[in-house]
N, CA, C and O atoms as a Maestro MAE file, in Angstrom:
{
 s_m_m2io_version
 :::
 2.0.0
}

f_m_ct {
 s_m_title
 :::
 protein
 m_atom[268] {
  # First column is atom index #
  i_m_mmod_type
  r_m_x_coord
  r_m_y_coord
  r_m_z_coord
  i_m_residue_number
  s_m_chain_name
  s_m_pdb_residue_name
  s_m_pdb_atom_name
  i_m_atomic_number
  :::
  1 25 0.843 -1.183 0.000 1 A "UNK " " N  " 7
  2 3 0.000 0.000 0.000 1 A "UNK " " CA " 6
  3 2 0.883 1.238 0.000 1 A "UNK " " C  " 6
  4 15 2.029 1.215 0.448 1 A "UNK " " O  " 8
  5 25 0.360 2.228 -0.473 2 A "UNK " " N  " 7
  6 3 0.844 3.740 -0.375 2 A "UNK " " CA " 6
  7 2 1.028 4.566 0.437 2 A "UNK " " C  " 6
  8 15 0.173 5.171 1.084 2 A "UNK " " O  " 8
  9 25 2.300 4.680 0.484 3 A "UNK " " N  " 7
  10 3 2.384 5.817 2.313 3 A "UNK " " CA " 6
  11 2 1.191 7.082 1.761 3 A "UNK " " C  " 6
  12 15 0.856 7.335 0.604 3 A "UNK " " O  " 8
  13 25 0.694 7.772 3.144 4 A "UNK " " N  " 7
  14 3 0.150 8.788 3.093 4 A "UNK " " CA " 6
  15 2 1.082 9.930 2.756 4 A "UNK " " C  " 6
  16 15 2.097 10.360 3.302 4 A "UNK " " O  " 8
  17 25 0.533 10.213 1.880 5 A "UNK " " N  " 7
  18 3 1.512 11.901 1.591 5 A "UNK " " CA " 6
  19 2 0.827 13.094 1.414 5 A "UNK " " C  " 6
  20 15 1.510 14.112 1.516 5 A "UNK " " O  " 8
  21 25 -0.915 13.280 1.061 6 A "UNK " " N  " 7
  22 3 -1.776 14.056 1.471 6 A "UNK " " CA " 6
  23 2 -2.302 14.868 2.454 6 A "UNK " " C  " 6
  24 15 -3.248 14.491 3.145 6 A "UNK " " O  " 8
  25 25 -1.783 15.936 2.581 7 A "UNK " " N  " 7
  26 3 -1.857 16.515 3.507 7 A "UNK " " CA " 6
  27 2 -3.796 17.094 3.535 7 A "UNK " " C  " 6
  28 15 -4.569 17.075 2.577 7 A "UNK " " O  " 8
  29 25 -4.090 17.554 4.987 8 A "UNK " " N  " 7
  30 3 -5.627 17.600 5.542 8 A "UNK " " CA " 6
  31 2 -6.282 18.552 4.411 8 A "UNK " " C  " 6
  32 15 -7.076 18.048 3.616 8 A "UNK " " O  " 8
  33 25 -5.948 19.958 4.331 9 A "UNK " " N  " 7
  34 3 -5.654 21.087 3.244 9 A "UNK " " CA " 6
  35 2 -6.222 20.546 1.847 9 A "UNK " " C  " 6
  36 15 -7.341 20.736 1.373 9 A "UNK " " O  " 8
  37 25 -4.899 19.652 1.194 10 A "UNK " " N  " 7
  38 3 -4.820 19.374 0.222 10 A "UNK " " CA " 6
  39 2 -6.018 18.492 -0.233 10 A "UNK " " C  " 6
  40 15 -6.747 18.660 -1.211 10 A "UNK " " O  " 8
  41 25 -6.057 17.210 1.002 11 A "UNK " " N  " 7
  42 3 -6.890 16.499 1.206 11 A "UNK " " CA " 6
  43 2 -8.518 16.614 0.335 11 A "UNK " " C  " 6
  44 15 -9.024 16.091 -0.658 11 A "UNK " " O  " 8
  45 25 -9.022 17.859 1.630 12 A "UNK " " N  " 7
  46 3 -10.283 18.388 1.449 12 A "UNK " " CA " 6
  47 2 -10.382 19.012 -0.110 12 A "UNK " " C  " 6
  48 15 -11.515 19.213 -0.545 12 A "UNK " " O  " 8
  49 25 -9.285 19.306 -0.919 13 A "UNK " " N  " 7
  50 3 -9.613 20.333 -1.516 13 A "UNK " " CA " 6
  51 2 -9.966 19.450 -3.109 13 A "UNK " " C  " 6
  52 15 -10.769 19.770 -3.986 13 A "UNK " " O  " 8
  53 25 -9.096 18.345 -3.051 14 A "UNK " " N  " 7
  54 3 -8.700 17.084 -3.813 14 A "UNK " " CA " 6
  55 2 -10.578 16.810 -3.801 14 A "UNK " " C  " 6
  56 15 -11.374 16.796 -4.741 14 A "UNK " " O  " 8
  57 25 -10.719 16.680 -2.795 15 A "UNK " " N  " 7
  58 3 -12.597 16.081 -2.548 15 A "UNK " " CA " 6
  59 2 -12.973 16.340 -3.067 15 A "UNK " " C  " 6
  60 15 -13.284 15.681 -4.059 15 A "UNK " " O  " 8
  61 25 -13.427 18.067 -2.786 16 A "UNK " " N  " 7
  62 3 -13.982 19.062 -3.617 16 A "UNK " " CA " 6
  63 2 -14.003 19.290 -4.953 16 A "UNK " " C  " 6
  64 15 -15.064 19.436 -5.559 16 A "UNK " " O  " 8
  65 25 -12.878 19.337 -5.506 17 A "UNK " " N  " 7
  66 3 -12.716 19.583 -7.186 17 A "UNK " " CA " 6
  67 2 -13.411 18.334 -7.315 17 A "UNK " " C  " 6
  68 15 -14.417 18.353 -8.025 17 A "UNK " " O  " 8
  69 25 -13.034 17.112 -6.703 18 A "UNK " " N  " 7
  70 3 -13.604 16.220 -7.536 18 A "UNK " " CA " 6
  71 2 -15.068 15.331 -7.419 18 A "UNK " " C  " 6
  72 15 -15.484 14.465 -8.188 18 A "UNK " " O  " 8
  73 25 -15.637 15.827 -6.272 19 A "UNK " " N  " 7
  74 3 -17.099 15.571 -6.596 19 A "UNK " " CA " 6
  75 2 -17.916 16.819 -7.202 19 A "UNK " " C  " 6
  76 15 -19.140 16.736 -7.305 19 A "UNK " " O  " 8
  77 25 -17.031 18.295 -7.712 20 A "UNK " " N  " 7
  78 3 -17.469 19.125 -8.460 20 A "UNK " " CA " 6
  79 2 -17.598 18.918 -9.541 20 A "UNK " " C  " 6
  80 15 -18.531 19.338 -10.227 20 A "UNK " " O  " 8
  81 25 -16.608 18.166 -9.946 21 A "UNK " " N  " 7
  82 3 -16.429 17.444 -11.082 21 A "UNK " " CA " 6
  83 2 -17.337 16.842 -11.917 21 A "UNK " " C  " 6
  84 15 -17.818 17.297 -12.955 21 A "UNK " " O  " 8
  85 25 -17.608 15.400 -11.192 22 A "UNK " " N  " 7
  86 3 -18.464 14.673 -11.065 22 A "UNK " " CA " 6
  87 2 -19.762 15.298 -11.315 22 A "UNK " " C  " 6
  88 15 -20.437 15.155 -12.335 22 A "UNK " " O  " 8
  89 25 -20.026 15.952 -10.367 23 A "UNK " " N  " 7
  90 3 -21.762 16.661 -10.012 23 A "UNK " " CA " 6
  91 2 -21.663 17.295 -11.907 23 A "UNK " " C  " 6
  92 15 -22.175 16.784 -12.903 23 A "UNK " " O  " 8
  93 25 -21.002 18.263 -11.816 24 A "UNK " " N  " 7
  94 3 -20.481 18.930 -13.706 24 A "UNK " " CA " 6
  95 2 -21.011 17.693 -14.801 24 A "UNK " " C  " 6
  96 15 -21.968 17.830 -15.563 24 A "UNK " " O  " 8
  97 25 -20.151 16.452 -14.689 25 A "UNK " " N  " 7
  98 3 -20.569 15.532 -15.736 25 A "UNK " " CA " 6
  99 2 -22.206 14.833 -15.302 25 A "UNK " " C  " 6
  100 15 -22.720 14.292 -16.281 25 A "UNK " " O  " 8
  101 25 -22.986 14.777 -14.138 26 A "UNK " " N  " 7
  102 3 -24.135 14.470 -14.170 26 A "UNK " " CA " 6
  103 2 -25.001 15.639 -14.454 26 A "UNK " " C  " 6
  104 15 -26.121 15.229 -14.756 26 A "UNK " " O  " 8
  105 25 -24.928 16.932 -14.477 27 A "UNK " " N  " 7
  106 3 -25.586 17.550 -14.564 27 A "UNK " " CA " 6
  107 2 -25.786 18.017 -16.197 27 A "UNK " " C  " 6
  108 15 -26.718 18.622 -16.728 27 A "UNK " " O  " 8
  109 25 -24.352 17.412 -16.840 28 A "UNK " " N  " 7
  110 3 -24.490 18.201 -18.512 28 A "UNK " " CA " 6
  111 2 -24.102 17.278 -19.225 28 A "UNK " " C  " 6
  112 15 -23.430 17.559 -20.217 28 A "UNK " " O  " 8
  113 25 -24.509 15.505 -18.831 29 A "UNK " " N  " 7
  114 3 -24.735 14.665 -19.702 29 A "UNK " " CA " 6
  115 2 -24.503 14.828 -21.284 29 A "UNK " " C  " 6
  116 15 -23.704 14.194 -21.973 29 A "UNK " " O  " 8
  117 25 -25.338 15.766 -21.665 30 A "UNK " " N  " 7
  118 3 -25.391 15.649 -23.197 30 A "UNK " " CA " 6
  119 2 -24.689 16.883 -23.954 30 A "UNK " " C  " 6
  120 15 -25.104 17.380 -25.000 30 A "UNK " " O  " 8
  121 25 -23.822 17.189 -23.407 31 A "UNK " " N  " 7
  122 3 -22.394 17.776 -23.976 31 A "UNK " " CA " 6
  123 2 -21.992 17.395 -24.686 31 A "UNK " " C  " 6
  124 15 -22.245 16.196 -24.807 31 A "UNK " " O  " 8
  125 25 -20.964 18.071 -25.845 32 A "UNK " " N  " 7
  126 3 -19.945 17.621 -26.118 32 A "UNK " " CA " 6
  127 2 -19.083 16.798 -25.761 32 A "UNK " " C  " 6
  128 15 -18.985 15.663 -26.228 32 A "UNK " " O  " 8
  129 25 -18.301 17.323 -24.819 33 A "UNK " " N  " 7
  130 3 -16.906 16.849 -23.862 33 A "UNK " " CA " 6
  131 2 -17.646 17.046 -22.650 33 A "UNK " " C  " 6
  132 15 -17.441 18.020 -21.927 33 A "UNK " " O  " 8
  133 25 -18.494 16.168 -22.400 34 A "UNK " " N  " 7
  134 3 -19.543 16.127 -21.091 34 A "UNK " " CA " 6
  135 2 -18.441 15.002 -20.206 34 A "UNK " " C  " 6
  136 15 -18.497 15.050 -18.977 34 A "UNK " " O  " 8
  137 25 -17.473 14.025 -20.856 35 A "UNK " " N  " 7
  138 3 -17.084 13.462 -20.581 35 A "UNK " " CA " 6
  139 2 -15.726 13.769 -20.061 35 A "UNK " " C  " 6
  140 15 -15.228 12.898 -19.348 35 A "UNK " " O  " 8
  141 25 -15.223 14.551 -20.223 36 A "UNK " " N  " 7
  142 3 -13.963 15.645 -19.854 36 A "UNK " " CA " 6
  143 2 -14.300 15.456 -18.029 36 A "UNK " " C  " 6
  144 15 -13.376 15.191 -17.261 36 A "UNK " " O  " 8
  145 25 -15.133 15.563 -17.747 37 A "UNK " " N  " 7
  146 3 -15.733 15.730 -16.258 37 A "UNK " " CA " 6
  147 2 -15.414 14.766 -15.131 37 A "UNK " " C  " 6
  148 15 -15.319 14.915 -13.913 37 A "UNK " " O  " 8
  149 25 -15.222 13.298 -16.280 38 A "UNK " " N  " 7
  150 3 -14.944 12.324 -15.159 38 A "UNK " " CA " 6
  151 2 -13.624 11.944 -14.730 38 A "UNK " " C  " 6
  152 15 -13.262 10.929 -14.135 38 A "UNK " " O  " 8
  153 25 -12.896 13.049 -15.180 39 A "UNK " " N  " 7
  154 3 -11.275 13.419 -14.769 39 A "UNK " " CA " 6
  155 2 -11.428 13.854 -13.565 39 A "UNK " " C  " 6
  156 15 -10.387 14.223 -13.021 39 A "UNK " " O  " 8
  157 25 -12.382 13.934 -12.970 40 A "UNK " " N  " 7
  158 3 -12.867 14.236 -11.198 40 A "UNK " " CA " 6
  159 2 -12.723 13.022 -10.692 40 A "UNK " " C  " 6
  160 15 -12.637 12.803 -9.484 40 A "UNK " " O  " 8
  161 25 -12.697 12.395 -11.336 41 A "UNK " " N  " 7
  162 3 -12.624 10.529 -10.412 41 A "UNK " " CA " 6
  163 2 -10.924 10.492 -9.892 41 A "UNK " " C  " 6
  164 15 -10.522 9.646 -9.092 41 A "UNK " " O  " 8
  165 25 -10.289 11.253 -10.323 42 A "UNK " " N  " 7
  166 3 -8.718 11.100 -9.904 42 A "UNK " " CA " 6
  167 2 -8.302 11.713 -8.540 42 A "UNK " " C  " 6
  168 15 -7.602 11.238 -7.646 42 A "UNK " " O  " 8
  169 25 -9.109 13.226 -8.667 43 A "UNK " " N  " 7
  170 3 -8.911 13.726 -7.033 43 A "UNK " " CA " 6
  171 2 -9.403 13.332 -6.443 43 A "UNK " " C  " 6
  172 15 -8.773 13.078 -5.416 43 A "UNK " " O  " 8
  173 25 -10.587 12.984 -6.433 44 A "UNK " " N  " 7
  174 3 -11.484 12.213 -5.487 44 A "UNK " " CA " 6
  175 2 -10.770 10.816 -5.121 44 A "UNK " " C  " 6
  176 15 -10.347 10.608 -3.984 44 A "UNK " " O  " 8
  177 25 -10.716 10.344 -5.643 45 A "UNK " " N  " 7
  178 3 -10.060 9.006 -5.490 45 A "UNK " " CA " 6
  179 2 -8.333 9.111 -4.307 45 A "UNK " " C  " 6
  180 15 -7.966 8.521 -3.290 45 A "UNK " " O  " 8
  181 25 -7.784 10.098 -5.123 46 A "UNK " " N  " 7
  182 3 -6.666 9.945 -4.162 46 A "UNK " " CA " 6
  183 2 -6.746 11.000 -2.858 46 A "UNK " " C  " 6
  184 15 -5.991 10.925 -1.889 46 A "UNK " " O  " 8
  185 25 -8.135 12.303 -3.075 47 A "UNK " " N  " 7
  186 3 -8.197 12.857 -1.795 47 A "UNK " " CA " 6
  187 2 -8.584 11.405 -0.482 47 A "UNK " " C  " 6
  188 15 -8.192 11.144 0.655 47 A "UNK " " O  " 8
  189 25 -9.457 10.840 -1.379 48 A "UNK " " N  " 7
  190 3 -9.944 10.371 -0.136 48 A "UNK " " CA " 6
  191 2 -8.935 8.677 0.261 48 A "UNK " " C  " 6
  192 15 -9.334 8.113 1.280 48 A "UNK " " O  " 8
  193 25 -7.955 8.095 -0.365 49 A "UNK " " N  " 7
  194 3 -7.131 7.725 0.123 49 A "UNK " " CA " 6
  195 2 -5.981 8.046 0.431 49 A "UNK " " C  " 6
  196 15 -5.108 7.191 0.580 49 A "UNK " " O  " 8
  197 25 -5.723 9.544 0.611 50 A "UNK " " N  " 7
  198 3 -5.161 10.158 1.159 50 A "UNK " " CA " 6
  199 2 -3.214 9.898 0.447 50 A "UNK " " C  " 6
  200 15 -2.104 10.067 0.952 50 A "UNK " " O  " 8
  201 25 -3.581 9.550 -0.561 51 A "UNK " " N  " 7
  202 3 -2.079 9.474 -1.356 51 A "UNK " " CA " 6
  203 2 -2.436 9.686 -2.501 51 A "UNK " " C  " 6
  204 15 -3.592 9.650 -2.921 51 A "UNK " " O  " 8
  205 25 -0.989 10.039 -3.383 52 A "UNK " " N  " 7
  206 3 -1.041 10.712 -4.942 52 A "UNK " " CA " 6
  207 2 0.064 9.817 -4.989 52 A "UNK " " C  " 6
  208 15 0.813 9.391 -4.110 52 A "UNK " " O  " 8
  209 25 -0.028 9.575 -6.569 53 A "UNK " " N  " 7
  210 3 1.393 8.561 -6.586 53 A "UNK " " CA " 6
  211 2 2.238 9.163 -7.524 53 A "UNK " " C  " 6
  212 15 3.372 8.753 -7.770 53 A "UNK " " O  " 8
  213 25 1.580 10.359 -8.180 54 A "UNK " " N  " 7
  214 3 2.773 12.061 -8.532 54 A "UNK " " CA " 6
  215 2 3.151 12.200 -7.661 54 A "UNK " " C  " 6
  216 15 4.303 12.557 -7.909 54 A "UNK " " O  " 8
  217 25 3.022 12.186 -6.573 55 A "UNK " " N  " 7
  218 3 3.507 13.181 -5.397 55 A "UNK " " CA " 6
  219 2 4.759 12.171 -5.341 55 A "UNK " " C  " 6
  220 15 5.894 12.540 -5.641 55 A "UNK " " O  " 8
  221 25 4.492 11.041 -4.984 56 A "UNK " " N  " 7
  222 3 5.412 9.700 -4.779 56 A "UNK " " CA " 6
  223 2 6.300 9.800 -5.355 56 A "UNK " " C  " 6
  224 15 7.350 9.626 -4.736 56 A "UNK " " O  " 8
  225 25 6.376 10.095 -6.679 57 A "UNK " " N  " 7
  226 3 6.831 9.876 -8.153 57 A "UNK " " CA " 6
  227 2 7.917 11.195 -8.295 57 A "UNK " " C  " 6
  228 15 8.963 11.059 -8.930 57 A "UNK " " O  " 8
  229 25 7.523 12.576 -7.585 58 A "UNK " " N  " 7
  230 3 8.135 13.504 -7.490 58 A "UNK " " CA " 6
  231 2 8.930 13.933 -5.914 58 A "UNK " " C  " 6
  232 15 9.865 14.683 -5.634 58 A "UNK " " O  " 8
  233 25 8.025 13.037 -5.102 59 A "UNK " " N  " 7
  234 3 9.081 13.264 -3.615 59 A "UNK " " CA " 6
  235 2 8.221 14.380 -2.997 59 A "UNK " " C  " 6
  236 15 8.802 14.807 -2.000 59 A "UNK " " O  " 8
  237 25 6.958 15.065 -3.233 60 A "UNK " " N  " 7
  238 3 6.134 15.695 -2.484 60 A "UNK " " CA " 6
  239 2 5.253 15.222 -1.213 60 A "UNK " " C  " 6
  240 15 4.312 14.429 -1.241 60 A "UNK " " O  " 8
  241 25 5.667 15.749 -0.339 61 A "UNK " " N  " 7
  242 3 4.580 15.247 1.023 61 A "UNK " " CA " 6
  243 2 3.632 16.793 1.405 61 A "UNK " " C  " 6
  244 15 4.050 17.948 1.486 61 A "UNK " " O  " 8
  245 25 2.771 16.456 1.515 62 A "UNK " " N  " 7
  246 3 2.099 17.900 1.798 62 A "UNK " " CA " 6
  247 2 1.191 17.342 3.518 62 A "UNK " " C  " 6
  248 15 0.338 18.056 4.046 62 A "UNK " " O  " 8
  249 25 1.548 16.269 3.979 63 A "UNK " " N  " 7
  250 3 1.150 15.738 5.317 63 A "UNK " " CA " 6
  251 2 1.951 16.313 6.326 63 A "UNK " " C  " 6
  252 15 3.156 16.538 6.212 63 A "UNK " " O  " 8
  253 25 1.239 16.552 7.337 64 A "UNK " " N  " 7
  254 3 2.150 17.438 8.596 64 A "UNK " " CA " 6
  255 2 2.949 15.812 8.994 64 A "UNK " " C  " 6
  256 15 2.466 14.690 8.838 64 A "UNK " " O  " 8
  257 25 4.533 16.258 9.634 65 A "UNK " " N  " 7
  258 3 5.111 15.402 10.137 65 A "UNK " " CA " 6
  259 2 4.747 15.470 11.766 65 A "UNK " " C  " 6
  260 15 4.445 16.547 12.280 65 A "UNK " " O  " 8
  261 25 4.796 14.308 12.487 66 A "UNK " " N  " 7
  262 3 4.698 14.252 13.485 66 A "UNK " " CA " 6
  263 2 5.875 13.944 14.358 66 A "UNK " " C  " 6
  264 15 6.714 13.695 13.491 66 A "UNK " " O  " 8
  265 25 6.404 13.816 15.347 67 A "UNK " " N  " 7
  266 3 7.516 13.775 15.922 67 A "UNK " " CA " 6
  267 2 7.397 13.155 17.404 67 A "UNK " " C  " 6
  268 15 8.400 13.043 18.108 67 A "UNK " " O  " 8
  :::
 }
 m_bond[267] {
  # First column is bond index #
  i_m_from
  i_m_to
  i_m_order
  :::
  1 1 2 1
  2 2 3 1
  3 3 4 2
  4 3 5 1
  5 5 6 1
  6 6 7 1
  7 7 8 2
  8 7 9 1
  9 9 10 1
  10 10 11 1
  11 11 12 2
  12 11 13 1
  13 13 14 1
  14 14 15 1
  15 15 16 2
  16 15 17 1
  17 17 18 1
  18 18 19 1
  19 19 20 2
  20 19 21 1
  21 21 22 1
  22 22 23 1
  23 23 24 2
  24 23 25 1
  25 25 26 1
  26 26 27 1
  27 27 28 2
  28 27 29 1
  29 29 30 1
  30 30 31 1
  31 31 32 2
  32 31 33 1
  33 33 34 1
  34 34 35 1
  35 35 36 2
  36 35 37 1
  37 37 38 1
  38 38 39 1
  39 39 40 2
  40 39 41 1
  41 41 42 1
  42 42 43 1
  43 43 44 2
  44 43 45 1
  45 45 46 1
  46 46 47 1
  47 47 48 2
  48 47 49 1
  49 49 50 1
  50 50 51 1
  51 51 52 2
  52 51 53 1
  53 53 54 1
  54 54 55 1
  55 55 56 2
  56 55 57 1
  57 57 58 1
  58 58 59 1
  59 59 60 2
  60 59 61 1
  61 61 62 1
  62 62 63 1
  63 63 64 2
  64 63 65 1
  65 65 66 1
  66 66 67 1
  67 67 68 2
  68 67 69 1
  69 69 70 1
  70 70 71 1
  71 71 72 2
  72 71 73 1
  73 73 74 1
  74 74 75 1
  75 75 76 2
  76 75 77 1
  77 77 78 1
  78 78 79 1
  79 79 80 2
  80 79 81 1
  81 81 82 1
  82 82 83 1
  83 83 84 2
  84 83 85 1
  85 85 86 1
  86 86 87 1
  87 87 88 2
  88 87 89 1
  89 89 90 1
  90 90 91 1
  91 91 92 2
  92 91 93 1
  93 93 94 1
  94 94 95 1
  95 95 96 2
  96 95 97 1
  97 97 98 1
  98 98 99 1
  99 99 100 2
  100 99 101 1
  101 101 102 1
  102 102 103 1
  103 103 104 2
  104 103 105 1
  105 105 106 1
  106 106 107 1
  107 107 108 2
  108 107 109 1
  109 109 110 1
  110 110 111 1
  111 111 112 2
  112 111 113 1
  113 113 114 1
  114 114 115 1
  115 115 116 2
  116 115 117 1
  117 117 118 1
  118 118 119 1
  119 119 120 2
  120 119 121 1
  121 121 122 1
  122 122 123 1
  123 123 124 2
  124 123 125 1
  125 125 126 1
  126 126 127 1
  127 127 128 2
  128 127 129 1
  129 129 130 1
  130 130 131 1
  131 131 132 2
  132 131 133 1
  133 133 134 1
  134 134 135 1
  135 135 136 2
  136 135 137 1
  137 137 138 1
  138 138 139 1
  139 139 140 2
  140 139 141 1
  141 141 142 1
  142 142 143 1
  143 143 144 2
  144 143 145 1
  145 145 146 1
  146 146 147 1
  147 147 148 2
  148 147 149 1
  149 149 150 1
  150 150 151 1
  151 151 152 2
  152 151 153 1
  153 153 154 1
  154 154 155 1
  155 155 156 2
  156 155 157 1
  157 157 158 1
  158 158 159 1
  159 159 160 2
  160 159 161 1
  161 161 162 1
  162 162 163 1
  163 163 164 2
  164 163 165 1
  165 165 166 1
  166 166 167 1
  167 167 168 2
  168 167 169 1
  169 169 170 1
  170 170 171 1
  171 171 172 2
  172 171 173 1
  173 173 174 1
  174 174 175 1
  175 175 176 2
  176 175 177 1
  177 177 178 1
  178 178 179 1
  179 179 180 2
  180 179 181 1
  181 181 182 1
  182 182 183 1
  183 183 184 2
  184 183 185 1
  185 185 186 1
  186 186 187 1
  187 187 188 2
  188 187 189 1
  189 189 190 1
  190 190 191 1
  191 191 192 2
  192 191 193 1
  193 193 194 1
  194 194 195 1
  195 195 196 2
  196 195 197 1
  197 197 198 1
  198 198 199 1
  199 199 200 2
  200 199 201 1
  201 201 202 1
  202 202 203 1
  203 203 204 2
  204 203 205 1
  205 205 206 1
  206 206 207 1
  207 207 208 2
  208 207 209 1
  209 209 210 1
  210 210 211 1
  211 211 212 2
  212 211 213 1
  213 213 214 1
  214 214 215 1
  215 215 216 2
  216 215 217 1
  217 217 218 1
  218 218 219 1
  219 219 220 2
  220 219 221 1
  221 221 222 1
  222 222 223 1
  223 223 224 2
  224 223 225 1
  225 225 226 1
  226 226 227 1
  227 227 228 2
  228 227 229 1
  229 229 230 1
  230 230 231 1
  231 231 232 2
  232 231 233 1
  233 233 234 1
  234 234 235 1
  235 235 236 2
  236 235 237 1
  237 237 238 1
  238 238 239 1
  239 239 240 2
  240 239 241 1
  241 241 242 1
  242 242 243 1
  243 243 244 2
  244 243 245 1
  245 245 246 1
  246 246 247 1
  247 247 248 2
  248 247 249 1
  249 249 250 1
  250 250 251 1
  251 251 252 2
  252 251 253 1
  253 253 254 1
  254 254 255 1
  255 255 256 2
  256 255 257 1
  257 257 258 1
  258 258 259 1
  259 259 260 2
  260 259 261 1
  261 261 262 1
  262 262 263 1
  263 263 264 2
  264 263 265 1
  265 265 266 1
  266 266 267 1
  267 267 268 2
  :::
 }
}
């Protein structure tokens, strides 16, 4: 499994865009690029398991350290 590297901040915000997202592609179905929308499944997905595997990939932690 994936260390946590999501910080609380980042976390919440990851949520947000991406059930905005989401809500965007149910609400305008019959778009064009209505489908562009479900690129919200990515923040959502890693807000709420609390890791990015860019972040991993680049060495970013945005999680408070504890000591």
């Amino acid at each position: 499994m994936l260390a946590k590297n999501v910080g609380s901040i980042d976390r919440v915000l990851r949520i947000v865009v991406g059930v905005a997202l989401l809500l965007g592609f149910a609400l305008n179905m019959g778009g064009a690029y209505s489908w562009l929308y479900l690129i919200g499944i990515v923040p959502l997905a890693t807000g709420l398991m609390s890791t990015c595997p860019l972040y991993a990939i680049i060495g970013v932690n945005t999680c408070s350290t504890k000591k």
